[in-house]
N, C-alpha and C positions, 0 to 999 in steps of 0.2 A: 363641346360640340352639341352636346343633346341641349345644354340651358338656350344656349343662340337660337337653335330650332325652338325650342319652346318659347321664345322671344316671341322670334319671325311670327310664332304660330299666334303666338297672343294678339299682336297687331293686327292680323288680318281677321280673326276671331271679333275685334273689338270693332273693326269698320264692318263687316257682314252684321255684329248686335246691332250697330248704329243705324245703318242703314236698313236693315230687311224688314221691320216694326213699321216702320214709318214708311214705306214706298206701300206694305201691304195694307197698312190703314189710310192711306190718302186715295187707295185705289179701288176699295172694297165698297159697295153698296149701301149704305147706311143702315137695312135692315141685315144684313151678312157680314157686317163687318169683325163681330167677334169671329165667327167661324173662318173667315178668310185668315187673318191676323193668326188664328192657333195654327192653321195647318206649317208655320213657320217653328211653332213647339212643336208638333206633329213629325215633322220631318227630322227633327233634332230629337229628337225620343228613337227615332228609326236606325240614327246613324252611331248612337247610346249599344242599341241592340247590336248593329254590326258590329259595332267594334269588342262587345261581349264576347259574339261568334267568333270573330277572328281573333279574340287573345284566348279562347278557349280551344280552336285550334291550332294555335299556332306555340300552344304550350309545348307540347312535343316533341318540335323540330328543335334540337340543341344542333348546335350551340347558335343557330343565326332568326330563331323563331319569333324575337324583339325586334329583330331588325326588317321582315318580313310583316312585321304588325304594324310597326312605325311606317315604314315604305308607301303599304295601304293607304296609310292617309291622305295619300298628295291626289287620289284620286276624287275626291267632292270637287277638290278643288281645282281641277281640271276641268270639269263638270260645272262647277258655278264662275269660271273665267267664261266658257264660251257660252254660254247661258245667257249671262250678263251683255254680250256681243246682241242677242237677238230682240229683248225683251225690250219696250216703249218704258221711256221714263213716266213720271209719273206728271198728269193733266196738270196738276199744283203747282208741281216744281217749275216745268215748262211756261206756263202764265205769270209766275213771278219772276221769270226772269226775262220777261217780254216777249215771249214767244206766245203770243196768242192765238194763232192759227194753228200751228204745229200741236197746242194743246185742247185745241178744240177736235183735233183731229184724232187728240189722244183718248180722247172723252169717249167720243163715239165709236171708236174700236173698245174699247174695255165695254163698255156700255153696251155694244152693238144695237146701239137705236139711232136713228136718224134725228131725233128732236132732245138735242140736253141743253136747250138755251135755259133753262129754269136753274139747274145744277151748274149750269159754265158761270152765270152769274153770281150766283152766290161765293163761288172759287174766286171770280173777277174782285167780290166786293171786297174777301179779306185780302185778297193781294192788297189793295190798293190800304186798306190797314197798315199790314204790315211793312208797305213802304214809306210811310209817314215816319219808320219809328226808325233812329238813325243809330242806335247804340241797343241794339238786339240781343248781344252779351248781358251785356248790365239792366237791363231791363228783366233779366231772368230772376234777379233778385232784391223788386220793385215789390211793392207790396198788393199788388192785384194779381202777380205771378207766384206769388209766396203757397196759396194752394195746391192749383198744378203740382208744380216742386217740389212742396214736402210733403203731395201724397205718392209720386212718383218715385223720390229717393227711397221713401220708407216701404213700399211697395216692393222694390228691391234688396231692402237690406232683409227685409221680412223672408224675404222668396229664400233667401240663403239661411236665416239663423232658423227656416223651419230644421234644418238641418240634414236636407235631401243630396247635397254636393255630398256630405261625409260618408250619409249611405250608400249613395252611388260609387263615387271614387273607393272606399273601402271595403265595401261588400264582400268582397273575398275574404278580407282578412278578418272582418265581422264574424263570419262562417266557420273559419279556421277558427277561432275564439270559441265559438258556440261548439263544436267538435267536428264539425264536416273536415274530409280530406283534402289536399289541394283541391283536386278535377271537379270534385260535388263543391267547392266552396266558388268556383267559376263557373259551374252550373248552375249552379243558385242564382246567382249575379244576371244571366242568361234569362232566368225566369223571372224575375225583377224587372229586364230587360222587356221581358214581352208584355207584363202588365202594365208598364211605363206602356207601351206604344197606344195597347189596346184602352186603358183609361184616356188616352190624352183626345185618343178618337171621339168618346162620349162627348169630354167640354165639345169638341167641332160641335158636334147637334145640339148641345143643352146650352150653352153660353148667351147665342139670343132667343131659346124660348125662356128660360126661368134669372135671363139677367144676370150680373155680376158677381152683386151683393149674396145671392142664395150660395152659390156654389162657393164662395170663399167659406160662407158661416157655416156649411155642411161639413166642408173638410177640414176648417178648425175644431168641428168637434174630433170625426173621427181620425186626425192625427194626432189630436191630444189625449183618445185611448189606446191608441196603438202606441207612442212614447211608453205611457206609464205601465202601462203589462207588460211591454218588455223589460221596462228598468229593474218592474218587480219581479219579473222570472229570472233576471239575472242576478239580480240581489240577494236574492233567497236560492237557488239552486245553483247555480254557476260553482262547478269545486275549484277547490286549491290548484288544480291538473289544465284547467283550464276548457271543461265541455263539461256539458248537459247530456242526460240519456237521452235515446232518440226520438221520444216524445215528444219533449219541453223544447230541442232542437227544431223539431218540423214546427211549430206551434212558432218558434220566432219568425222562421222563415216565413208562417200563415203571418204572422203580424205585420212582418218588413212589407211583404206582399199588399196590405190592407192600408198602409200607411203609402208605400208607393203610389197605390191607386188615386187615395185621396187629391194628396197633392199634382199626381199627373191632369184633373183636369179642375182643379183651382188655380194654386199658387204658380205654378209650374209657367201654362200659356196666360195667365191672368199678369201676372208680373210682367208680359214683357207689352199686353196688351192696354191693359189700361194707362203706363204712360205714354204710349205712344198717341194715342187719342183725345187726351184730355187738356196738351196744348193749346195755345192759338198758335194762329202760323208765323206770326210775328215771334217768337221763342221757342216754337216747336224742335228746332234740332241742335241750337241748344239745349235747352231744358233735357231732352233728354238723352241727351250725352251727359248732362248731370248723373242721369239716372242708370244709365248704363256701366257707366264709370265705374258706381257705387256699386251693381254687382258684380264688375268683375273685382275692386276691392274688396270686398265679402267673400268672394269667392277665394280669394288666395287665402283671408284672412283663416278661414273655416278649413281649408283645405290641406298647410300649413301648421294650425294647432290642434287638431281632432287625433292626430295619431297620438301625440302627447296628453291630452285631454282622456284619452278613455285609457289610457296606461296607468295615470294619475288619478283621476273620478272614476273610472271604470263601470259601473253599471249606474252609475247616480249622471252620468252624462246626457242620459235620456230621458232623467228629471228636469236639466239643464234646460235641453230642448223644448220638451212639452212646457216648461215656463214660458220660452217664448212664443211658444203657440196660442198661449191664453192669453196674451199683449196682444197675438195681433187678431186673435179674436175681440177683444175687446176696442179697439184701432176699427175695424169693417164695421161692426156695430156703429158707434158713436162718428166715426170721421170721414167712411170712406162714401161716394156719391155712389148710384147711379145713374149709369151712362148709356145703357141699353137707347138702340132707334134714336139716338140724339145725333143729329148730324156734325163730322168732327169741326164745321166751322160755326156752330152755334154751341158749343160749350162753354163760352163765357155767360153768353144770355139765359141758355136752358137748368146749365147745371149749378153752375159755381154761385151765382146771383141769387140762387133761389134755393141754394143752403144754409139749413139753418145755424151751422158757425159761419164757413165760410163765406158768407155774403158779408160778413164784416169788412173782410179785406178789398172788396168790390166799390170801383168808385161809382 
């Protein structure tokens, strides 16, 4: 019964990634579009934290305190069914599918200006793009789509092998490891919970002042020192019993804590932000259902072997990681654009064409 729920939950999971990325960047501003776009990490850091809350209270209650925590869940989703009821589709979607008035009409409410004939046009012009192209599938792995794509999948696979899913899903048991009791190892988790929210706030303001590319290369430094000090406090201190004295324990906890942050306002809202924008509209929801795909594949994959993984590597796991942190520091350096103030339907012309690999693939 719980795997079916966990099905059910996946699905619905996977059409909210699909869609919530893309309605919030087709409808954000071109100077606010990163900060529109995070508040979607934003609110998913929030619901991180509740759900901390409520398995930290709801430890307690035996024998039915799983089942009072699980229950909880149906309520977002209550919440984003009628929600969904209220809220205007997006200008984009509406105009390519011939409704042009209805989406001019959609313009000017988001907008709240009376004059968007400069911005409806431009929307008009990639429609009419994008209906010229009759196999929009297969076009996604055309070689002028081929960028996009493989900075969008790797964008994702990156977001997961930082290895924040195992933190987050595990943390309890990370804690129990390190020596905390059950209740302080779901406490912890709790205050992980709250620096997740409170970081993910900053990317909101800093995302379009200092751009994309900063904040990723910032938090690949500081999560590839948070990895390796904790590997090496556990390498070196970690006994045969299984904990650390209460020091070297708070000190992981300041690390987990330092490492949460990082990635709460880089990789975290970055990963779902930058493929969602860097389509054209002609492959836009393909493409990035390529890419969403890809993290929830990662996600199982990471979430599925990490219990066996630090049982087996045990504190060289976090060497593991921080390896792959310096990939994909190295990946932002050399491959990845910015996108900063570039309007999401001139990213073939602004970004892609006038990179210095990727305009190879540019006809």
């Amino acid at each position: 019964m719980l795997i079916i729920g966990r099905i059910l939950l996946g699905v619905g999971v996977g059409f909210g990634n699909e869609a919530v990325p893309l309605f919030l960047s087709e409808i954000a501003p071109v100077h606010q579009r990163g900060a529109v776009n995070i508040l979607f990490q934003l609110l998913v850091t929030v619901g991180i934290l509740f759900a901390n809350l409520v398995n930290y209270g709801t430890a307690k209650l035996h024998p039915y305190g799983y089942r009072v925590s699980l229950g909880l869940a149906g309520l977002p989703a209550v919440f984003l069914f009628f929600g969904s009821l209220i809220i205007t589709d997006t200008p984009t979607s509406l105009i390519e599918r011939g409704k042009e008035d209805e989406g001019y009409q959609a313009l000017e409410k988001i907008r709240d200006l009376s004059d968007v004939d400069f911005e409806f046009k431009q929307i008009q012009s990639a429609c009419d793009v994008s209906r010229q192209v009759k196999t929009p599938f297969w076009n996604v792995f055309k070689r002028p789509s081929r960028p996009p794509l493989v900075i969008g999948i790797l964008m994702q696979v990156f977001q997961q092998f930082t290895g924040i899913n195992a933190i987050m899903f595990y943390a309890p048991v990370l804690f129990q490891t390190v020596g905390f009791k059950d209740d302080a190892s779901l406490l912890s988790s709790v205050i992980t919970g709250i620096v997740n929210v409170l970081s993910t706030s900053v990317s909101v303001y800093a995302v379009d002042k200092f751009g994309r590319r900063k904040l990723l290369l910032q938090a690949c430094v500081q999560m590839f020192i948070s990895q390796v000090a904790i590997g090496l406090i556990l390498l070196l201190k970690l006994t045969a019993s299984g904990s650390l004295s209460k020091l070297l324990a708070g000190i992981v906890v300041g690390l987990v804590c330092l490492y949460v942050m990082s990635f709460a306002w880089s990789w975290g809202p970055l990963g779902w932000l930058i493929p969602s924008e860097t389509f054209p509209l002609e492959t836009r929801t393909y493409g990035f259902a390529f890419a969403v795909s890809s993290n929830m594949l990662c996600t199982f994959i990471i979430a599925q072997a990490f219990l066996s993984m630090m049982c087996s590597m045990q504190a060289y796991i976090f060497f593991f990681f921080a390896g792959c942190i310096l990939v994909m520091g190295l990946f932002v350096w050399k491959l990845l654009p910015e996108t900063k103030n570039v309007p999401i339907d001139l990213m073939v012309e602004e970004v892609w064409k006038k990179h210095p690999f990727w305009s190879r693939f540019m006809d």
